[in-house]
VEXLUMSE-609503 format. One line per 8 residues: their letters; for each residue x, y, z of C-alpha. Coordinates in steps of 0.2 Angstrom, whole numbers, plus 5000, padded with zeros to 4 digits. Each point is the difference from the previous one (the first is absolute). Example, Ala and Ser with C-alpha at 12.3 -4.5 7.8 and 13.67 -1.06 7.14 Angstrom:
% residues 2
as) 5062/4978/5039  5006/5017/4997
***
This chain:
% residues 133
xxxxxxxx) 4366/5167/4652  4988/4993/5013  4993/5014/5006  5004/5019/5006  5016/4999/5011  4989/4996/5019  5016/5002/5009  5012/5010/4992
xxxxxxxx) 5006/4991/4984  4992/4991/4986  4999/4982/5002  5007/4988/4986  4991/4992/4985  5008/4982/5005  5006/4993/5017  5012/4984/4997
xxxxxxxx) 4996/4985/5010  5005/4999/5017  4997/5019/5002  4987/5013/5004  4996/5018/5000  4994/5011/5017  4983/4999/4994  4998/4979/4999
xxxxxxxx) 5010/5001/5016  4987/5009/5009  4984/4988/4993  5007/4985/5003  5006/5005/5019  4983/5005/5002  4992/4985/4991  5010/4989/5014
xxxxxxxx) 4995/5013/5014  4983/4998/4996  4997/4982/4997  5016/4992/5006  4992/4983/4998  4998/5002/4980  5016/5010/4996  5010/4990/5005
xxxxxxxx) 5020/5001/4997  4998/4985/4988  4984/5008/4991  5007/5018/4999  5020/4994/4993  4987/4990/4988  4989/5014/4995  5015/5014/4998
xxxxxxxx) 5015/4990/4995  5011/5002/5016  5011/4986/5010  4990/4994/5013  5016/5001/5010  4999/5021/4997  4981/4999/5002  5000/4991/5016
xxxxxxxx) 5011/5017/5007  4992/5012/4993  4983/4993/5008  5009/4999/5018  5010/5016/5001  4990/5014/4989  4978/5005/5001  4991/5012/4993
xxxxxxxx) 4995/5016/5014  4984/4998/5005  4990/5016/5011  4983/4998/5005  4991/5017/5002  4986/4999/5009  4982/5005/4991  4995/5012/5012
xxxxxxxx) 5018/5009/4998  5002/4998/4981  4981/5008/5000  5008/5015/5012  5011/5001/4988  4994/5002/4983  4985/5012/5010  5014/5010/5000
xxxxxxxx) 5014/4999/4985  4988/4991/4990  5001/4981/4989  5017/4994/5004  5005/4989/4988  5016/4992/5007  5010/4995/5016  5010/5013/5000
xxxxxxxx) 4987/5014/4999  4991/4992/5014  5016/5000/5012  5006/5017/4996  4984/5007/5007  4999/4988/5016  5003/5011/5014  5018/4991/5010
xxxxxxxx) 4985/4995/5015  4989/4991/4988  5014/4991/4988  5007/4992/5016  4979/4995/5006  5001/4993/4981  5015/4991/5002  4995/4990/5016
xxxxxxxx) 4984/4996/4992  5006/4992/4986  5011/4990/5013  4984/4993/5008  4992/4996/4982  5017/4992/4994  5005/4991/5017  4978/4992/4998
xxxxxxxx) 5004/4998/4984  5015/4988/5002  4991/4989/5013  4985/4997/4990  5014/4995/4989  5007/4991/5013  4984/4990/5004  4996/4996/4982
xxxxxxxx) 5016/4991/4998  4998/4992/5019  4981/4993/4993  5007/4996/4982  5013/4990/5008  4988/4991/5012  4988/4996/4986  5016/4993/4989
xxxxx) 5005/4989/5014  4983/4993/5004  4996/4995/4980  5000/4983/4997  5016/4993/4991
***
């Protein structure tokens, strides 16, 4: 086996081609979340034997959740209930008020994020276009 069952269930010793378990699903959505311009469809049906036409889908309609905690919160917090070690410890003790501040937080850092994103792509297309042929 792989490892301890992480979700539930014990994963297999071998996947066949075209095929993946929970846990590669998981990394290589958040391979492409990360670093969109590497993983690419093409490079992630390479690196994981999938059909591009799957990987392409999978890419558009599923990610990986995502919460940002604020430092000065998670501090509060593990003043409090001590080291947490996972997600899920740190929203079970967010108080209703505070997950919702959280939640609109990691809006603004995710809604920057996507137009620096936006602008990098704007400039590397500018700087494409202006390159000598």
């Amino acid at each position: 086996m792989v490892s301890e069952p992480e979700w539930g269930f014990n994963e297999p010793d071998s996947i066949p081609p075209g095929r993946i378990t929970l846990r590669k699903a998981l990394e290589l959505l958040s391979r492409h979340q990360m670093e969109p311009g590497t993983w690419t469809a093409d490079k992630i049906a390479a690196e994981y034997s999938l059909e591009l036409r799957n990987t392409e889908k999978l890419i558009e309609y599923f990610r990986v959740f995502e919460i940002y905690i604020p430092e000065k919160t998670r501090e509060q917090l593990e003043k409090k209930h001590g080291k947490l070690v996972t997600i899920a410890d740190t929203i079970r003790y967010l108080s209703p008020s505070a997950l919702k501040q959280t939640m609109k937080e990691e809006t603004k850092v995710r809604e920057k994020h996507n137009k620096d994103l936006e602008i990098a792509e704007k400039l590397r297309n500018q700087n494409q276009e202006s390159e000598p042929r």
